[in-house]
C-alpha positions as CSV (number, residue, x, y, z in Angstrom):
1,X,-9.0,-35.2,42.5
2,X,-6.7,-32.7,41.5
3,X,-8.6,-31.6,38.7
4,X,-11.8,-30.8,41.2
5,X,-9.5,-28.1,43.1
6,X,-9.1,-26.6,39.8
7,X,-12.6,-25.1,38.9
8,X,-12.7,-23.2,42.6
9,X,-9.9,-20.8,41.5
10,X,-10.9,-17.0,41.4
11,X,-8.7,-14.6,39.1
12,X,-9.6,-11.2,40.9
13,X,-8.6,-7.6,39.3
14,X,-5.9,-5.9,41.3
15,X,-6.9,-2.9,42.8
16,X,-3.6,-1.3,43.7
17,X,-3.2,0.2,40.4
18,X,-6.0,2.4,41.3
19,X,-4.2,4.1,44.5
20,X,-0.9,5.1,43.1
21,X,-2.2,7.0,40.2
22,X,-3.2,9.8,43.0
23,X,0.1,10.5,44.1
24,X,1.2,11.0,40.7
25,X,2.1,14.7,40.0
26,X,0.1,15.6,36.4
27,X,2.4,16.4,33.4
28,X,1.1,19.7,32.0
29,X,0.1,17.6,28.7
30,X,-1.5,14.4,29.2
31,X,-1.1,11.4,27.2
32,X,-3.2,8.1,27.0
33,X,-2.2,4.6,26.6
34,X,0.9,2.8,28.3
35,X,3.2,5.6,26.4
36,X,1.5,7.7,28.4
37,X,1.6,5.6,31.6
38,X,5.7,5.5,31.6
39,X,5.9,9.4,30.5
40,X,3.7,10.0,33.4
41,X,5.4,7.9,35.9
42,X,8.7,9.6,34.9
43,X,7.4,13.0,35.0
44,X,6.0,12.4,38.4
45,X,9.2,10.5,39.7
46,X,11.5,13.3,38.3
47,X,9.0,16.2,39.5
48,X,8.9,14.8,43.3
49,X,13.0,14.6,43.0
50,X,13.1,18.0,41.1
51,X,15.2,16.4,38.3
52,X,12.8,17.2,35.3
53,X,15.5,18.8,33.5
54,X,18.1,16.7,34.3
55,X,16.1,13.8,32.6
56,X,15.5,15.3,29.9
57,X,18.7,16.0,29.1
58,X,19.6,12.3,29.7
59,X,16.8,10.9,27.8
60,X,18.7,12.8,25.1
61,X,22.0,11.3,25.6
62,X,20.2,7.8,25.9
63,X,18.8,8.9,22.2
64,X,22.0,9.2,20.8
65,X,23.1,6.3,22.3
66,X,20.5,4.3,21.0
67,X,21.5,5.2,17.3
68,X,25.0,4.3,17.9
69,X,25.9,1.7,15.3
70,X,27.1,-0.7,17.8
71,X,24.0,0.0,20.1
72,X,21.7,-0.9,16.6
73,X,23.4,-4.0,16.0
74,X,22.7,-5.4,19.4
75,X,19.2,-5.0,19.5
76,X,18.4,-5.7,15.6
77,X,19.8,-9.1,16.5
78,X,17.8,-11.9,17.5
79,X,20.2,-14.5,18.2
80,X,21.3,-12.1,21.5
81,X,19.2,-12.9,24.6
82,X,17.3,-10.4,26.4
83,X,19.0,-10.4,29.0
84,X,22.3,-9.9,27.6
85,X,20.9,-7.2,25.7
86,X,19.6,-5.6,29.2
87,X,22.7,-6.0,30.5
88,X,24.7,-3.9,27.9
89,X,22.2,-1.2,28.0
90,X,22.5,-1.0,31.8
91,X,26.5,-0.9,31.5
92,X,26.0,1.4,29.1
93,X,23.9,3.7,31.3
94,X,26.0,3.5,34.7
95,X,29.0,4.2,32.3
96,X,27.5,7.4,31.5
97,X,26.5,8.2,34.9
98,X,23.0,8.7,34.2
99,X,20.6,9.3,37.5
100,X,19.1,6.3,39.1
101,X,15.7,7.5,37.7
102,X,16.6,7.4,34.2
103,X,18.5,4.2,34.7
104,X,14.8,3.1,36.2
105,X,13.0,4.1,33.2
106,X,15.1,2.9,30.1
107,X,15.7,-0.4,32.2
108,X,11.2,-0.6,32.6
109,X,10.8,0.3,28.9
110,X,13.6,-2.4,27.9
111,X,11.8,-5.3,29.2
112,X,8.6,-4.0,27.2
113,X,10.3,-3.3,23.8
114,X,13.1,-5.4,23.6
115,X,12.4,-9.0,21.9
């Protein structure tokens, strides 16, 4: 019986990723592929906040940061759990007082990259 129910399910394609991309603000360059989906998001959420130059400056810091030998060790190692690893990056960031938006960003790309 339960098995019938099963065949009647319906995946449907979401349609809400459709309606955010207008509000986006344009970055003067574009750039295709989710790399490009994340710089655009945070050029458009730093543009509507007018913090582009702030971000950059902290997506510098978080560069140096992430070449730190300490930094290195913790996410070359796979016997640390991903959250763990989240976690220290997040203290990390706060620590620095890097803006929300930043914080936002590294914290979206960690759960794509880290392992």
């Amino acid at each position: 019986m339960a098995a019938a129910g099963f065949g009647k399910q319906v995946r449907h394609f979401s349609t809400t990723v459709i309606k955010p991309v207008s509000k986006l603000i344009q970055p003067p360059i574009q750039v295709y592929g989710v790399e490009g989906r994340y710089a655009t998001a945070l050029y458009s959420a730093a543009s509507k906040q007018k913090n582009l130059d702030q971000v950059e400056k902290e997506l510098s810091r978080v560069k140096s940061l992430m070449k730190d030998p300490k930094m290195t060790t913790v996410f070359m190692n796979p016997h640390i759990k991903r959250s763990i690893k989240q976690k220290t990056v997040n203290d990390v960031m706060i620590k620095e007082k890097l803006s929300p938006i930043t914080i936002n960003f590294i914290s979206k790309c960690l759960i794509v990259l880290v392992r």
